[in-house]
PDB file with SEQRES, HELIX, SHEET and CRYST1 records, atoms N, CA, C and O in Angstrom:
SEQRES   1 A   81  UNK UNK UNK UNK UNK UNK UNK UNK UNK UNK UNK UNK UNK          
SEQRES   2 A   81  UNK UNK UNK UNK UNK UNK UNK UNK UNK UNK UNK UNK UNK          
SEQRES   3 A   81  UNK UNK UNK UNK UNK UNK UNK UNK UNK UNK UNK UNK UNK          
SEQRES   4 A   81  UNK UNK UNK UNK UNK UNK UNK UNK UNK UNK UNK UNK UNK          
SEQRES   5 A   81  UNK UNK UNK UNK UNK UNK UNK UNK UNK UNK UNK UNK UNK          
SEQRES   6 A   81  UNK UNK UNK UNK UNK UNK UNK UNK UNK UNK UNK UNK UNK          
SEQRES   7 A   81  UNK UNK UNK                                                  
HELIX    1 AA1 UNK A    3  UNK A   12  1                                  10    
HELIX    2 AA2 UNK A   17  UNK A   22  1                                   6    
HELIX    3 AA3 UNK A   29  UNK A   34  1                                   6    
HELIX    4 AA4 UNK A   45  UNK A   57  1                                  13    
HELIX    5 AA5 UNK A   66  UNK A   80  1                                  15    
CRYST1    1.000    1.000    1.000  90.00  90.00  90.00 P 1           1          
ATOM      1  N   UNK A   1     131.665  99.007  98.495  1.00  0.00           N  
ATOM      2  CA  UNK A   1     130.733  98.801  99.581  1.00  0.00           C  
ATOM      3  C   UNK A   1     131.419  97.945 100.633  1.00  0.00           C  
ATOM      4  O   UNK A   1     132.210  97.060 100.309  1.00  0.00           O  
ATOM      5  N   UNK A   2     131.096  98.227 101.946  1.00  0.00           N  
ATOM      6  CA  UNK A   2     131.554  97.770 102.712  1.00  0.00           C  
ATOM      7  C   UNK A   2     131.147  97.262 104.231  1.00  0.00           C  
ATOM      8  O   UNK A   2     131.159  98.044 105.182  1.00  0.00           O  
ATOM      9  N   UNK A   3     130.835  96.061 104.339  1.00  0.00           N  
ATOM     10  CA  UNK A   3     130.391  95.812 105.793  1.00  0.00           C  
ATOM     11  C   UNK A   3     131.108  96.401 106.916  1.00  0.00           C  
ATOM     12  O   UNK A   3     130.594  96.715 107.990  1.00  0.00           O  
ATOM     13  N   UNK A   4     132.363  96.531 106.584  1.00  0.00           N  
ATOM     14  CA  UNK A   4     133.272  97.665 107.351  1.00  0.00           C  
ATOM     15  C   UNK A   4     132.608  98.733 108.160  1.00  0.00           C  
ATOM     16  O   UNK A   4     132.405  99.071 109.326  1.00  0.00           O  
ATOM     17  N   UNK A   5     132.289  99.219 106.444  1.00  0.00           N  
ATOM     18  CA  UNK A   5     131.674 101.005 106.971  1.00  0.00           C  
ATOM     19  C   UNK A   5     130.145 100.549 108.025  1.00  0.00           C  
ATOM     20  O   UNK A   5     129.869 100.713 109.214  1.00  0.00           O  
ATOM     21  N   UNK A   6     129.478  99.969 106.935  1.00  0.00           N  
ATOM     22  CA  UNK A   6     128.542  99.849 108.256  1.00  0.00           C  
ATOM     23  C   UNK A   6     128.680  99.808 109.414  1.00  0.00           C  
ATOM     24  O   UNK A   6     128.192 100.660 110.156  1.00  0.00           O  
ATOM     25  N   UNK A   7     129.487  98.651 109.891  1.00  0.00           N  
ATOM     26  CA  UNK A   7     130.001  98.968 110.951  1.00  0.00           C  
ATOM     27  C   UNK A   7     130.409  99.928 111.906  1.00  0.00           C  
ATOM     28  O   UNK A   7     130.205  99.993 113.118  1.00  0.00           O  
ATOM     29  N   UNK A   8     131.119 100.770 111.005  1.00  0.00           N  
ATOM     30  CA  UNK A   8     131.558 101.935 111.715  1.00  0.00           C  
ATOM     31  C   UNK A   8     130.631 103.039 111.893  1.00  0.00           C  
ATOM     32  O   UNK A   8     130.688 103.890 112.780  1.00  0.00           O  
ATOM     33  N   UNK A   9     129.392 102.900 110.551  1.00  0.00           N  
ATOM     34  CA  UNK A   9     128.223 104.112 111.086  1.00  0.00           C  
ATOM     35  C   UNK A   9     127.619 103.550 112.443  1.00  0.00           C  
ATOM     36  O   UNK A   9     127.439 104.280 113.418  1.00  0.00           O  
ATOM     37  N   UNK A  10     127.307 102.128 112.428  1.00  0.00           N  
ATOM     38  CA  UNK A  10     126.572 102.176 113.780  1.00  0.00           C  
ATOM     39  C   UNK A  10     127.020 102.684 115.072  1.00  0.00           C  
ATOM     40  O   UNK A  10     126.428 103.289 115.965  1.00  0.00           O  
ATOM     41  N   UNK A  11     128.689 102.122 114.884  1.00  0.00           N  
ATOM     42  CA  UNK A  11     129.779 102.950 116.323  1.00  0.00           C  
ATOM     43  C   UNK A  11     129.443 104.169 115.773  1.00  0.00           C  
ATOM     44  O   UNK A  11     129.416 104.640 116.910  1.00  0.00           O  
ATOM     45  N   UNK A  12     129.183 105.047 115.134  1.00  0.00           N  
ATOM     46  CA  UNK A  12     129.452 106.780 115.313  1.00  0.00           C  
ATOM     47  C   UNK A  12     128.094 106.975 116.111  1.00  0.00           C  
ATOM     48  O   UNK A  12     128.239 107.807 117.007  1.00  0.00           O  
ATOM     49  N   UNK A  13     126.589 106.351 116.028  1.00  0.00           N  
ATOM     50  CA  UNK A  13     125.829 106.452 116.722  1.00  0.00           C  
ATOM     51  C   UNK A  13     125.896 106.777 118.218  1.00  0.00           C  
ATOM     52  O   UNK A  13     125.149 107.685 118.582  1.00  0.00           O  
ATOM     53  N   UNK A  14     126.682 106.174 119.169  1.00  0.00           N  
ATOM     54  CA  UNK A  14     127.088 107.014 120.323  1.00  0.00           C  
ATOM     55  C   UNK A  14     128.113 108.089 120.325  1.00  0.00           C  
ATOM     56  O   UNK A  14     128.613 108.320 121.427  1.00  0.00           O  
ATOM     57  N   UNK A  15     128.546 108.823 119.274  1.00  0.00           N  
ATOM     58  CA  UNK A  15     128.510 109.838 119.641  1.00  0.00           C  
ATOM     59  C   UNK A  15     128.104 110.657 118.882  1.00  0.00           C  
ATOM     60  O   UNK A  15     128.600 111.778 118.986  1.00  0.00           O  
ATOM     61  N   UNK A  16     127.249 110.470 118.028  1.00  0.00           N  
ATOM     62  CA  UNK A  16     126.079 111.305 117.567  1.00  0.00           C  
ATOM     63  C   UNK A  16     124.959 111.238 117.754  1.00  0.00           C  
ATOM     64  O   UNK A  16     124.416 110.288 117.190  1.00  0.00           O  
ATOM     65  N   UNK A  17     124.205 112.002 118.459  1.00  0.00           N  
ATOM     66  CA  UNK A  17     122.898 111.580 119.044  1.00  0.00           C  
ATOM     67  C   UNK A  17     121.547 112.049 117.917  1.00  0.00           C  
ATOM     68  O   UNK A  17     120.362 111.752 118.065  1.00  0.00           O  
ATOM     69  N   UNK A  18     122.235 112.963 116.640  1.00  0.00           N  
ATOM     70  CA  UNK A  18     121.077 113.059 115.476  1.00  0.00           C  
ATOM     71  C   UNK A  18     121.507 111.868 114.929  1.00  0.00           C  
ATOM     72  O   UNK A  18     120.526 111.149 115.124  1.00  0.00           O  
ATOM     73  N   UNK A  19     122.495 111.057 114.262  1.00  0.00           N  
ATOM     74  CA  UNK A  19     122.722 109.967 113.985  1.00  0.00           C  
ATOM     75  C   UNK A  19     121.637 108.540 114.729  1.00  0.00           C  
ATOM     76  O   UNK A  19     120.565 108.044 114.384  1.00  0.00           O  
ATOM     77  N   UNK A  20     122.432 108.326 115.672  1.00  0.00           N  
ATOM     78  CA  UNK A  20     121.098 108.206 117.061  1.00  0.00           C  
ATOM     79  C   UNK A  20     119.546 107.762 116.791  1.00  0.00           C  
ATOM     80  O   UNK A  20     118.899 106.729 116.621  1.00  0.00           O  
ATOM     81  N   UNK A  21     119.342 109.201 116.857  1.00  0.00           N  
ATOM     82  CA  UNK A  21     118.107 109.764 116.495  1.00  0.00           C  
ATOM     83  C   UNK A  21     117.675 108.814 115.385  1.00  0.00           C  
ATOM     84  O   UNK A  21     116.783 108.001 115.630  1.00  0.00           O  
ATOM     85  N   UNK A  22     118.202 108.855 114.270  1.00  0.00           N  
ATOM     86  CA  UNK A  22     117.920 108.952 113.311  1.00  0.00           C  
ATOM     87  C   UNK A  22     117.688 107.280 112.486  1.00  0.00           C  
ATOM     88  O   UNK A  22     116.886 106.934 111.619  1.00  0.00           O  
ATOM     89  N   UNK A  23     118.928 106.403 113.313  1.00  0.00           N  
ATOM     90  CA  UNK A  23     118.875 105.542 113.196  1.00  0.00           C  
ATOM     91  C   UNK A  23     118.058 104.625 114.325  1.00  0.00           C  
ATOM     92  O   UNK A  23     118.414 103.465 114.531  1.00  0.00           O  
ATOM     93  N   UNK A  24     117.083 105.146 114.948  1.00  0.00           N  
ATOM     94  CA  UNK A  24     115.965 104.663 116.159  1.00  0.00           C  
ATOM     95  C   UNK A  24     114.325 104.343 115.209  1.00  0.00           C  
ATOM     96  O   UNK A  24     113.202 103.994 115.572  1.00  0.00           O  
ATOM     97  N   UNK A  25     114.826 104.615 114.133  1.00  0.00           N  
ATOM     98  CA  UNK A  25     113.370 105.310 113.241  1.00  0.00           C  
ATOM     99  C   UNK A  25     113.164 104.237 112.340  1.00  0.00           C  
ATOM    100  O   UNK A  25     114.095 103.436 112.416  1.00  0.00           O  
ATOM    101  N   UNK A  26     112.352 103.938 111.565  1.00  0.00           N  
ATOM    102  CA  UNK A  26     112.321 102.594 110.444  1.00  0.00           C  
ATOM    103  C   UNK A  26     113.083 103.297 109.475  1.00  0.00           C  
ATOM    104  O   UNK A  26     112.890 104.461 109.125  1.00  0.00           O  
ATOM    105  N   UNK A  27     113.840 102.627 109.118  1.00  0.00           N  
ATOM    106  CA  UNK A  27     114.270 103.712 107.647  1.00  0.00           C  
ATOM    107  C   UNK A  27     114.647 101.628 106.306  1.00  0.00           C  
ATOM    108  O   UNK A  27     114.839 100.421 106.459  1.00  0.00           O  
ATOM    109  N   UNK A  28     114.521 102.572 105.339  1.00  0.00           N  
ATOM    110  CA  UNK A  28     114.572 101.379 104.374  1.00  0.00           C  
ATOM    111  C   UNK A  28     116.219 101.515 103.634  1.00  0.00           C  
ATOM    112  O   UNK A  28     116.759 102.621 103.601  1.00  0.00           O  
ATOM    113  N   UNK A  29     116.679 100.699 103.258  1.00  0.00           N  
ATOM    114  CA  UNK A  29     118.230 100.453 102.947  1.00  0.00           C  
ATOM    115  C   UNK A  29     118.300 101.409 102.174  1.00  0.00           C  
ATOM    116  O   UNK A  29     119.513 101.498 101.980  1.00  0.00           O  
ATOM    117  N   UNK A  30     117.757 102.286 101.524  1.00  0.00           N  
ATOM    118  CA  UNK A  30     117.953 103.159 100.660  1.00  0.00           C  
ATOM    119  C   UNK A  30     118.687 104.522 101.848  1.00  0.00           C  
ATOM    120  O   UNK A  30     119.748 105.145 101.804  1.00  0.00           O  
ATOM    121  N   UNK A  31     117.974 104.535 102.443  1.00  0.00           N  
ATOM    122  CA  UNK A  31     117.713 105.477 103.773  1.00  0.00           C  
ATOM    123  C   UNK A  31     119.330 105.710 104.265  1.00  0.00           C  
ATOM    124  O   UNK A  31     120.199 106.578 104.182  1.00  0.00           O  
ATOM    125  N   UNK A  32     119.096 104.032 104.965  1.00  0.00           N  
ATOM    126  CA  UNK A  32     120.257 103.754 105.236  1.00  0.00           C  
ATOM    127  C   UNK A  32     121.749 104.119 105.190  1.00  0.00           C  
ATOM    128  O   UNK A  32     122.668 104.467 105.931  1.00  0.00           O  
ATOM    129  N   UNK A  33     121.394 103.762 103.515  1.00  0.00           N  
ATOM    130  CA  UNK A  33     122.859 104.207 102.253  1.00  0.00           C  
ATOM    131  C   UNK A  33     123.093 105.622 102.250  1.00  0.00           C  
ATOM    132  O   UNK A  33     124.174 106.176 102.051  1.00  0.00           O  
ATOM    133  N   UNK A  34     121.977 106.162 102.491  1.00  0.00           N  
ATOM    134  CA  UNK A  34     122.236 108.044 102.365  1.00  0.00           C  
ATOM    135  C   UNK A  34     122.724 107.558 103.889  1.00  0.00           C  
ATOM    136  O   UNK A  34     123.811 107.011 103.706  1.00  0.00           O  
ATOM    137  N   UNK A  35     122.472 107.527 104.986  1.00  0.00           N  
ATOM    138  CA  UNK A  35     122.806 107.895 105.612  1.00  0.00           C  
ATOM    139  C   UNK A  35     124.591 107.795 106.115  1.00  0.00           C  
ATOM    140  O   UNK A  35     125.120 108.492 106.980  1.00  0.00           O  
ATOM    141  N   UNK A  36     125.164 106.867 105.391  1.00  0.00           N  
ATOM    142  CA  UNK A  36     126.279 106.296 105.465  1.00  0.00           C  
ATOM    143  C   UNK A  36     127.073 107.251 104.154  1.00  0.00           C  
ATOM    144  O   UNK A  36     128.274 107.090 103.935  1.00  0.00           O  
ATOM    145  N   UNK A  37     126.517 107.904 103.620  1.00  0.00           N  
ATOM    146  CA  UNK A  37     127.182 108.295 102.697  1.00  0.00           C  
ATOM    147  C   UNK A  37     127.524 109.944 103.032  1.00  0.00           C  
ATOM    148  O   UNK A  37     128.545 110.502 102.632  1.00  0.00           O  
ATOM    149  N   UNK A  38     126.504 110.573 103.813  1.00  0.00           N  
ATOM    150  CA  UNK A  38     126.645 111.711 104.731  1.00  0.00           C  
ATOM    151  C   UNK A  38     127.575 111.840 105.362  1.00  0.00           C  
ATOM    152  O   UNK A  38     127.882 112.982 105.704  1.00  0.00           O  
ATOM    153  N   UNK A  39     128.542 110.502 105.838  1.00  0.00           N  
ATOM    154  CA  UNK A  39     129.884 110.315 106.640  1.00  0.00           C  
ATOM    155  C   UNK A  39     130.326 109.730 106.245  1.00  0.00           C  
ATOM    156  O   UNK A  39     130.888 108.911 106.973  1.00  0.00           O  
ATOM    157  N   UNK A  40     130.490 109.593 104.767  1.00  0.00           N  
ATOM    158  CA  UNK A  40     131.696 109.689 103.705  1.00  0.00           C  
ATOM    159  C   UNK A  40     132.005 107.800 104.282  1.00  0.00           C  
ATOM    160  O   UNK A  40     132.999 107.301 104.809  1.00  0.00           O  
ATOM    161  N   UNK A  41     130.872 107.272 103.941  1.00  0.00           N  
ATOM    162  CA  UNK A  41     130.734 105.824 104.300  1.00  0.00           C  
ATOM    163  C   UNK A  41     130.371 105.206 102.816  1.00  0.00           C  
ATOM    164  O   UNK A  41     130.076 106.008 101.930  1.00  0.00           O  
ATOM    165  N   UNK A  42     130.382 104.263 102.624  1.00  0.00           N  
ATOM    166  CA  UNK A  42     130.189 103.389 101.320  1.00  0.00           C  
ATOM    167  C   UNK A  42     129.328 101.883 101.907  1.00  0.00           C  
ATOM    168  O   UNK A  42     129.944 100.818 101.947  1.00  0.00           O  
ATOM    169  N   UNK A  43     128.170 101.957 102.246  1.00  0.00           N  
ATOM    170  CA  UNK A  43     127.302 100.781 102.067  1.00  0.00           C  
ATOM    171  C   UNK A  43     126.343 100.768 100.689  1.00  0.00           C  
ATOM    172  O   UNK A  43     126.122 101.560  99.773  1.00  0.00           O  
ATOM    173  N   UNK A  44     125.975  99.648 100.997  1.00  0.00           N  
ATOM    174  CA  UNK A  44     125.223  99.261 100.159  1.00  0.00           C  
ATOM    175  C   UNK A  44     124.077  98.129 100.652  1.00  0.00           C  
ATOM    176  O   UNK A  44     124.057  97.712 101.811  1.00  0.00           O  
ATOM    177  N   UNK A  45     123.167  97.706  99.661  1.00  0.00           N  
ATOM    178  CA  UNK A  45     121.904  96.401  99.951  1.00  0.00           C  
ATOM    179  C   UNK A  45     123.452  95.089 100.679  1.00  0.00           C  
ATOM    180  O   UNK A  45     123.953  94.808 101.767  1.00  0.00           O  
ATOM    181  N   UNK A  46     123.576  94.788  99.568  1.00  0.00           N  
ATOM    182  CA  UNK A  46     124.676  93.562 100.286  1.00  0.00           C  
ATOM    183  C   UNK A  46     125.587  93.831 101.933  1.00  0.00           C  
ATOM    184  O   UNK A  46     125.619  93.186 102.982  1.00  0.00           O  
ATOM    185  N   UNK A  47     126.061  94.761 101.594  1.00  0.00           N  
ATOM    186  CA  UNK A  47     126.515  94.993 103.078  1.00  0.00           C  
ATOM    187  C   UNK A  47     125.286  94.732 104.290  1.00  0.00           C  
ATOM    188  O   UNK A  47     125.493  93.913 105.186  1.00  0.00           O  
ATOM    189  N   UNK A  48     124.206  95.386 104.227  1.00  0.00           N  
ATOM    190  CA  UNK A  48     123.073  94.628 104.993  1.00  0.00           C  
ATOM    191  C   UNK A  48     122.997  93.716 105.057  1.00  0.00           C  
ATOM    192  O   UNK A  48     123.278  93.217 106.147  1.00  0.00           O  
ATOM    193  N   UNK A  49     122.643  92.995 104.152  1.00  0.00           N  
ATOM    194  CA  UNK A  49     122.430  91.739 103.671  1.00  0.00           C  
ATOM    195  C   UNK A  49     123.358  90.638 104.889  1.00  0.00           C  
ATOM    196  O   UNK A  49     122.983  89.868 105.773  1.00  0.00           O  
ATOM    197  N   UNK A  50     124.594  91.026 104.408  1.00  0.00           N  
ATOM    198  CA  UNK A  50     125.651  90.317 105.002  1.00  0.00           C  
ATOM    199  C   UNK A  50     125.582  90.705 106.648  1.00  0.00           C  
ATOM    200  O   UNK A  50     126.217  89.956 107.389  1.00  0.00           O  
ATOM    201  N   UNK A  51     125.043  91.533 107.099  1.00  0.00           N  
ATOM    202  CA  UNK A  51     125.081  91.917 108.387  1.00  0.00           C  
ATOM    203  C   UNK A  51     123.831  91.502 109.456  1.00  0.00           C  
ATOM    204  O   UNK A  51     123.939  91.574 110.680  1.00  0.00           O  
ATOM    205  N   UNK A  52     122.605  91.045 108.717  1.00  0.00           N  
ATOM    206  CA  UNK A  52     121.463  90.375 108.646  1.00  0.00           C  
ATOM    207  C   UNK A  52     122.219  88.947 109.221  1.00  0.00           C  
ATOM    208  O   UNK A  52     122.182  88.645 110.414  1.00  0.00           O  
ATOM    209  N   UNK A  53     122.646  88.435 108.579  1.00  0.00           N  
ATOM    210  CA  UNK A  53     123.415  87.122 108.307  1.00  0.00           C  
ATOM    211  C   UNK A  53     124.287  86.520 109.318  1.00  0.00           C  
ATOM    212  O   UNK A  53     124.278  85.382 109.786  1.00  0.00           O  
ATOM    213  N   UNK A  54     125.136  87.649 109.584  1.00  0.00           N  
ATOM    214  CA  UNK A  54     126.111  87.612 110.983  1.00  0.00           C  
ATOM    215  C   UNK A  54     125.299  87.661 112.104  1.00  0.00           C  
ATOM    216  O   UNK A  54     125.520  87.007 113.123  1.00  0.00           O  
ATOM    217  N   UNK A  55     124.266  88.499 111.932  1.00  0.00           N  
ATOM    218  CA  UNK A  55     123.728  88.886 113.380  1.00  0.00           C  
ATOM    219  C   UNK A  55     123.265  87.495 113.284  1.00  0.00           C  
ATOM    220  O   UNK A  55     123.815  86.785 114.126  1.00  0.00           O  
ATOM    221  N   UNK A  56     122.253  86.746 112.367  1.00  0.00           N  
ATOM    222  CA  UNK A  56     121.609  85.219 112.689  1.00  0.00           C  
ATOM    223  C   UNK A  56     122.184  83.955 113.061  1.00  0.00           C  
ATOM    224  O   UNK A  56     121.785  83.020 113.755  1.00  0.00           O  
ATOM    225  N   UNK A  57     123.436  84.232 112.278  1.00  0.00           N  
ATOM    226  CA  UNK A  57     124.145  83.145 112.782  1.00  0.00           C  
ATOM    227  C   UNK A  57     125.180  83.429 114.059  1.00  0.00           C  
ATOM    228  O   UNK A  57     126.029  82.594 114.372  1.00  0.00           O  
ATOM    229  N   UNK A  58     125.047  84.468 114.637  1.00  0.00           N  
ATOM    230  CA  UNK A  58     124.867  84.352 116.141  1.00  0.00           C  
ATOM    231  C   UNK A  58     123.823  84.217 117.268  1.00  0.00           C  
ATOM    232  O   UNK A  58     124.137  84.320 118.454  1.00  0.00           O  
ATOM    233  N   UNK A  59     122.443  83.960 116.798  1.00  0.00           N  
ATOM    234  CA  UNK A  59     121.862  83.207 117.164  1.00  0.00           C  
ATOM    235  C   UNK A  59     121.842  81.484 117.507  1.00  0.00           C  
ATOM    236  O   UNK A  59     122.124  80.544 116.764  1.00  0.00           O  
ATOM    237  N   UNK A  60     121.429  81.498 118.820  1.00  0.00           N  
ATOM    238  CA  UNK A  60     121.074  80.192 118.915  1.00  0.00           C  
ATOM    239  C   UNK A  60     119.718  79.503 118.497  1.00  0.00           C  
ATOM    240  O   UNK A  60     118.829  80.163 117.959  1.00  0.00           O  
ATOM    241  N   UNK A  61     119.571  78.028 118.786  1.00  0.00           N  
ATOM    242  CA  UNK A  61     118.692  77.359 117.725  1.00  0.00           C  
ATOM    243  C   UNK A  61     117.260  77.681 118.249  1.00  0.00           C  
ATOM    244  O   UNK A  61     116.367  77.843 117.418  1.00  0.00           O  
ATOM    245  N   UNK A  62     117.010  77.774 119.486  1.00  0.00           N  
ATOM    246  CA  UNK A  62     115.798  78.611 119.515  1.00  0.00           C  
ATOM    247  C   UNK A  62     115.511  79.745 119.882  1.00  0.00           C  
ATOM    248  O   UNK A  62     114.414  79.928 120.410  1.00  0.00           O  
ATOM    249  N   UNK A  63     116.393  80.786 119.707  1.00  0.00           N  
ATOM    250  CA  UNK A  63     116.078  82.245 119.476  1.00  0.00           C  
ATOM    251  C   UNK A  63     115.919  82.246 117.775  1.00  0.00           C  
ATOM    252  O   UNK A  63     115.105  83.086 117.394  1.00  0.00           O  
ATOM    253  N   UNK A  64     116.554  81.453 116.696  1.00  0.00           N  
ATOM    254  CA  UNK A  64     116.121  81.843 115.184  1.00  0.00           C  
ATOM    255  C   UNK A  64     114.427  80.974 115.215  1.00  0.00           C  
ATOM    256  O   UNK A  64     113.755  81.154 114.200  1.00  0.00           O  
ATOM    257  N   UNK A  65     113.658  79.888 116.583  1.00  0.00           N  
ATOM    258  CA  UNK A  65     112.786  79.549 115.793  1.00  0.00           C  
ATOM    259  C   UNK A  65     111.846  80.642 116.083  1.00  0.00           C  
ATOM    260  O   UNK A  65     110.991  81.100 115.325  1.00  0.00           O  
ATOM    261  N   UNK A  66     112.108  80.977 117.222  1.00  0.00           N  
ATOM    262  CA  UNK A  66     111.242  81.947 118.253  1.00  0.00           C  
ATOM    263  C   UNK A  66     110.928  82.854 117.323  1.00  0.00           C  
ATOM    264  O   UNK A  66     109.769  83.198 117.092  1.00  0.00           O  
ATOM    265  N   UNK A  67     112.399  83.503 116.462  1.00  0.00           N  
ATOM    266  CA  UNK A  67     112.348  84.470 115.630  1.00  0.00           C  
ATOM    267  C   UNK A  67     111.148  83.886 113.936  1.00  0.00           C  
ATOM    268  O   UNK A  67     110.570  84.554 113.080  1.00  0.00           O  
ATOM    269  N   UNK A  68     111.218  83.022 114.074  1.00  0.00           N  
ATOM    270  CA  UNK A  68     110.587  82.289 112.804  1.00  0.00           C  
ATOM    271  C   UNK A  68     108.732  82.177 113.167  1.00  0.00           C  
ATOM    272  O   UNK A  68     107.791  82.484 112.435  1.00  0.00           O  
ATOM    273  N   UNK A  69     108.731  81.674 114.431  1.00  0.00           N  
ATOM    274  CA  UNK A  69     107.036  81.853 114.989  1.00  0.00           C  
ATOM    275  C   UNK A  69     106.591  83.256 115.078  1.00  0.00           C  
ATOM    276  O   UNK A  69     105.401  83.495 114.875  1.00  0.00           O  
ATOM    277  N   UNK A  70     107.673  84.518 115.450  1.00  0.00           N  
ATOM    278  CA  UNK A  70     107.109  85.879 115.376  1.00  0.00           C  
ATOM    279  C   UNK A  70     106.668  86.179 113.980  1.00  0.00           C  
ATOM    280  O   UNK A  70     105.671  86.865 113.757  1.00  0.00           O  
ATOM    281  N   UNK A  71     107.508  85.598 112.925  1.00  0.00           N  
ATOM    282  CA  UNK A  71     107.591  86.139 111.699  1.00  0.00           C  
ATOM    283  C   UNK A  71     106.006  85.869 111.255  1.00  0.00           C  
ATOM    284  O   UNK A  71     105.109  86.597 110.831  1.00  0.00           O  
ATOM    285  N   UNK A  72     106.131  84.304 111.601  1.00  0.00           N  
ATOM    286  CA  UNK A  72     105.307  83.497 110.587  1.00  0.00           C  
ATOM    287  C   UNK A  72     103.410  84.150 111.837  1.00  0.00           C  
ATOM    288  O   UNK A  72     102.319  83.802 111.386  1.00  0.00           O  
ATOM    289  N   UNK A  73     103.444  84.801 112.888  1.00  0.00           N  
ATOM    290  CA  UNK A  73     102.412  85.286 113.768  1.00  0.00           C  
ATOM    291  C   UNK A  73     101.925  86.282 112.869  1.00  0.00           C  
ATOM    292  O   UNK A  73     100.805  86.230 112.361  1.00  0.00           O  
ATOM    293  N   UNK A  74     102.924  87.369 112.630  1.00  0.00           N  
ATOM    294  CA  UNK A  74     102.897  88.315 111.755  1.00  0.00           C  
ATOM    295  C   UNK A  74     102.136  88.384 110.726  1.00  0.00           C  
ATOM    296  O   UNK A  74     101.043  88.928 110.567  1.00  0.00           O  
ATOM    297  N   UNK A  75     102.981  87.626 109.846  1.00  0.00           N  
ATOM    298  CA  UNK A  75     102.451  87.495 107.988  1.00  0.00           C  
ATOM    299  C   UNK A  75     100.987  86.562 108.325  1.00  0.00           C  
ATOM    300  O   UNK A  75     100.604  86.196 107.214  1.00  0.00           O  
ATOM    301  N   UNK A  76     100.140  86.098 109.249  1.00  0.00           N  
ATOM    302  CA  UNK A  76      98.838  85.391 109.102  1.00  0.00           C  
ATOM    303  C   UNK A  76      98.202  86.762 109.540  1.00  0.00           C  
ATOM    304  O   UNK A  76      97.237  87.108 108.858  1.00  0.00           O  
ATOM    305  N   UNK A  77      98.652  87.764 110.760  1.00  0.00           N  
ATOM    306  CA  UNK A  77      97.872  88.721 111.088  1.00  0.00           C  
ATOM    307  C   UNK A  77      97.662  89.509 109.563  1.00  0.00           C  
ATOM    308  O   UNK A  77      96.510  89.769 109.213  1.00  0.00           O  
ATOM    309  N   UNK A  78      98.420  89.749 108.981  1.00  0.00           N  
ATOM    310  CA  UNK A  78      98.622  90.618 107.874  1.00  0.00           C  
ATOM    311  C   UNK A  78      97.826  89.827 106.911  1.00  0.00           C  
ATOM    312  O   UNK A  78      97.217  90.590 106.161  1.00  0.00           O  
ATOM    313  N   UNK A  79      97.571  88.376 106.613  1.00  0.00           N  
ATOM    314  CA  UNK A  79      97.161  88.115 105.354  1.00  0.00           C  
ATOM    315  C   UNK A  79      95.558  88.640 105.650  1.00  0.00           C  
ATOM    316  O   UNK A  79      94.796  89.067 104.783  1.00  0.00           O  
ATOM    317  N   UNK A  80      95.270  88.502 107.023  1.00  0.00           N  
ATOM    318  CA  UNK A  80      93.847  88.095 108.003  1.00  0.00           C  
ATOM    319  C   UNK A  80      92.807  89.764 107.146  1.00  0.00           C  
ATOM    320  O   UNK A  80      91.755  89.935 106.530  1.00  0.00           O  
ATOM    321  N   UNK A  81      93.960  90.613 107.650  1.00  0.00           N  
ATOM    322  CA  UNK A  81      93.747  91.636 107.267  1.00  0.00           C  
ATOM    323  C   UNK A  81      93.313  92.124 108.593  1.00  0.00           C  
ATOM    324  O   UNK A  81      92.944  93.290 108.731  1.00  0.00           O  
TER     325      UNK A  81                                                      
END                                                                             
C-alpha cells in the first residue's frame, strides 16, 4: 500500500474525466481501494489515513478549529435528530 499511489490516482483525475466523475461522488475507502486498483494502484485504509493527516497538518491553527466547530455543528444537528 501506498500513499504514493494515491497520490498518483488523484493526478490521473485530470485526465480522466470518468475517474473525475467518479471521484466527485461520496464514495467510502472501500470504494476508493477498488478504484485505485482498476489502475493497477495499491491503496489501502492507512494510506488515507496518512493523507487525512498531511492534508491537516497543512492547516493553519484556525482553519483546523473552524474545521472542529463545523464538525462539532454537525454531530449536535445529527444527535438533535
Amino acid at each position: 500500500m501506498s500513499l504514493e499511489d494515491l497520490d498518483r490516482l488523484l493526478a490521473l483525475r485530470i485526465e480522466d474525466a470518468q475517474l473525475a466523475a467518479q471521484l466527485a461522488q461520496p464514495l467510502g475507502v472501500q470504494e476508493l481501494c477498488e478504484l485505485a486498483a482498476a489502475r493497477g494502484l495499491e491503496v489501502g485504509e492507512a494510506d488515507v489515513l496518512a493523507a487525512q493527516q498531511r492534508e491537516e497538518s497543512r492547516l493553519s491553527q484556525q482553519q483546523l478549529q473552524e474545521r472542529v466547530a463545523q464538525e462539532a455543528r454537525r454531530l449536535r444537528h445529527f444527535i438533535q435528530g
